[in-house]
C-alpha positions in Angstrom: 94.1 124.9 87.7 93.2 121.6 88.9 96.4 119.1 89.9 97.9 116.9 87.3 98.2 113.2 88.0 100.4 111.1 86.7 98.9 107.6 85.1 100.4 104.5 86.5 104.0 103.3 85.1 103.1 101.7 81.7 105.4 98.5 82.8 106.2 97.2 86.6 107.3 94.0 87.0 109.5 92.0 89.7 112.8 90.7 88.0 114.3 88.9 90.4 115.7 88.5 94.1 119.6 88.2 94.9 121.1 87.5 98.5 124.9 88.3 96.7 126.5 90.5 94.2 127.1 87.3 92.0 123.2 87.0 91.8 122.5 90.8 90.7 120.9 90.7 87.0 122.4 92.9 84.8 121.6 96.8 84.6 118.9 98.1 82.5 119.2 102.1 82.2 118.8 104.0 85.1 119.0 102.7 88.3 117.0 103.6 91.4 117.6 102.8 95.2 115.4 102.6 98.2 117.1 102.3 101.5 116.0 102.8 104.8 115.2 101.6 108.2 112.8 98.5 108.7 109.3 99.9 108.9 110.4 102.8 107.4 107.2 102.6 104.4 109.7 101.1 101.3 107.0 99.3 100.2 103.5 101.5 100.3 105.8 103.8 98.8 106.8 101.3 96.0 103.3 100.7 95.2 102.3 104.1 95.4 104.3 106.0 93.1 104.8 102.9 90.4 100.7 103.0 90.6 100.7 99.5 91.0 98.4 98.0 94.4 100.9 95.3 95.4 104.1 95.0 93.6 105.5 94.7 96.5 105.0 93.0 99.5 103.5 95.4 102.4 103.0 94.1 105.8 103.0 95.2 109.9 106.1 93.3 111.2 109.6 95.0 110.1 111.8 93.6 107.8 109.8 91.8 105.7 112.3 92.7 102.3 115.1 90.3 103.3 116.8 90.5 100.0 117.8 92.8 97.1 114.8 92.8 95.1 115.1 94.1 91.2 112.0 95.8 89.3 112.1 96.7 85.8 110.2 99.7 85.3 108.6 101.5 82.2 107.4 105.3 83.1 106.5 106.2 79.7 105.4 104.1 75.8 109.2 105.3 74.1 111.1 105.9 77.4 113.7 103.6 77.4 113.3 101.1 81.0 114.9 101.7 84.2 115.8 99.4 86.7 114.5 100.3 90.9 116.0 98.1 93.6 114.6 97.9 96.9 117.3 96.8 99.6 116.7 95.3 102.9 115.8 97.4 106.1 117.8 98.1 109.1 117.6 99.1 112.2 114.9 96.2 113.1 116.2 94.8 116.8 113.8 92.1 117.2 115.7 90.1 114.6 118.5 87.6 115.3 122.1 89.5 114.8 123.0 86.7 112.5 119.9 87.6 110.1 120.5 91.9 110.7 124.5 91.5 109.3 124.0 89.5 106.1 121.0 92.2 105.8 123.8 94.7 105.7 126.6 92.5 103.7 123.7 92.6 101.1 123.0 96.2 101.4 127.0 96.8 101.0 127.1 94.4 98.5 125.3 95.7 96.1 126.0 100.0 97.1 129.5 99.0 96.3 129.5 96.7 93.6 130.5 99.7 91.4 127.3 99.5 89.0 125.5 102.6 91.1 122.5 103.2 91.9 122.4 106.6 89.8 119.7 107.3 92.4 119.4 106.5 95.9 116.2 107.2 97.7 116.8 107.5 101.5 113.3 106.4 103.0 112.5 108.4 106.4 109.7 108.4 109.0 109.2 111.8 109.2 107.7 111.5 112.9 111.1 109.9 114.1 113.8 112.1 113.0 117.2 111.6 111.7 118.4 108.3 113.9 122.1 107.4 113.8 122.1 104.9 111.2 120.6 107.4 108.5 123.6 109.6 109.4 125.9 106.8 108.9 123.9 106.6 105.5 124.2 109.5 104.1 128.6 109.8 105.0 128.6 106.1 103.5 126.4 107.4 100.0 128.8 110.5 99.9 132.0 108.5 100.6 130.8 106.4 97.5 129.6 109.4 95.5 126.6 108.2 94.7 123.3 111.2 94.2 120.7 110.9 97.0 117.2 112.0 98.3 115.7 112.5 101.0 112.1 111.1 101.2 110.4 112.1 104.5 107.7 109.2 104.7 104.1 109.3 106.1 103.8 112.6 106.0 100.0 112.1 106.5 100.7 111.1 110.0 101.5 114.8 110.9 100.0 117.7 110.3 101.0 120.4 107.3 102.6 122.7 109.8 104.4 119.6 111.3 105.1 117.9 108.5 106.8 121.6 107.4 108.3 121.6 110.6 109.9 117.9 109.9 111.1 118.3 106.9 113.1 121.6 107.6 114.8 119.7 110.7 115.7 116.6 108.8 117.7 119.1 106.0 119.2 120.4 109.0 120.2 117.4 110.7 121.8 115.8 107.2 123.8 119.0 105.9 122.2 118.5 102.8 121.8 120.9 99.9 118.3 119.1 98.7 115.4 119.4 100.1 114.0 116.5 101.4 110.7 115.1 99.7 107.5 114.6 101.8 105.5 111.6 100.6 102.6 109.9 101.5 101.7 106.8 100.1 97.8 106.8 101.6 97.2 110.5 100.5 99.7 110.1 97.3 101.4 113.5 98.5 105.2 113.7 97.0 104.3 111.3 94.1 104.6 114.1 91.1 107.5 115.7 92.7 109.1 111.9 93.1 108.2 110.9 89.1 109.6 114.5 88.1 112.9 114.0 89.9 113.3 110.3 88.8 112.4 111.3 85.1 115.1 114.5 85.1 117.4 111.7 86.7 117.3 109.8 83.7 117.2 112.2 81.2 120.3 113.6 82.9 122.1 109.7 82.5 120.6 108.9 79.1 123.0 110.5 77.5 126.1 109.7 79.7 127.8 106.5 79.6 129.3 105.7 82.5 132.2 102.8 83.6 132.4 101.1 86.9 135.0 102.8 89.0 135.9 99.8 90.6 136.3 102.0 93.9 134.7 101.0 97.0 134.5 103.2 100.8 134.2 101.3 104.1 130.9 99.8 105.3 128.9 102.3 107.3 128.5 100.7 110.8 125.1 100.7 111.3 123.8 99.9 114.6 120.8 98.0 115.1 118.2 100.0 117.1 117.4 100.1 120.7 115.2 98.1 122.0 
């Protein structure tokens, strides 16, 4: 049977960027998360799995996404929209301390603001391995009780035993129940699994209002990475 693949999202667009909670545009449906370390492919994967060729910005130096940027997305013609918000990087040592904290004020700004994400996507370079700050990630997601995945990125970059191999170690390494997603946004490996789980996300939340808690856990401290 040959492989089913999924047309791009009928609607993509950029909404908006905010550097503060103040600035955060309303919600619209369900709403998606990508966090991760600088360099960690946020925005190949972006581009890969909305089928869109540069919706957002992709580039070689780290830490090019300096603010919270907000997409509207449309999967389906009659599936109500969804919002996905791509957060700033860490983890990136080269850049000025000054510039890496308000990267994470922003970061905890907006995971704690109380609106979700519903979703959060926990980019990974699946040839690095769980690092400290993706631990600190994950404790500060659960602490705030807010779902999660795992996507192992460039999974091209290894091979199929490997990238097996990778992924297996990484749901060790987390204590999670999940298993984490391998994606590639050259090959397009992941992308139907990714749409699939985003979809039964929002099917699960279409039909469940829910109310700011108004609760908030402590900033994870992440630590910029070693030079």
């Amino acid at each position: 049977m040959a492989k089913i693949i999924s047309p791009p999202a009928v609607e993509a667009v950029f909404l908006q960027s905010a550097a503060k909670a103040g600035q955060f545009p309303s919600p619209i449906g369900l709403e998606v998360a990508l966090l991760g370390r600088s360099n960690c492919g946020k925005s190949s994967l972006l581009n890969r799995w909305l089928g869109r060729r540069a919706l957002a910005r992709v580039g070689a130096a780290p830490g090019r996404t300096r603010l919270v940027n907000f997409f509207r997305v449309v999967w389906n013609n009659g599936v109500p929209p969804m919002m996905v918000v791509d957060l700033p990087g860490y983890g990136f040592a080269a850049a000025p301390k000054a510039m890496v904290d308000s990267w994470r004020g922003m970061v905890a700004d907006y995971l704690e603001s109380g609106r979700g994400p519903q979703l959060a996507l926990l980019l990974m370079d699946i040839r690095r391995g769980v690092q400290k700050e993706e631990k600190d990630l994950v404790r500060w997601l659960k602490n705030l009780g807010l779902p999660y995945q795992i996507i192992a990125t460039k999974a091209d970059k290894v091979s199929t035993g490997k990238c097996r191999q990778a992924v297996a170690e990484l749901r060790k390494s987390l204590g999670g129940a999940a298993e984490p997603l391998a994606f590639s946004s050259l090959s397009g490996q992941g992308r139907e699994e990714l749409i699939a789980l985003v979809l039964e996300r929002q099917k699960e939340c279409s039909s469940v209002s829910e109310s700011p808690s108004g609760n908030s856990a402590p900033a994870a401290d992440f630590s910029a990475e070693d030079s």
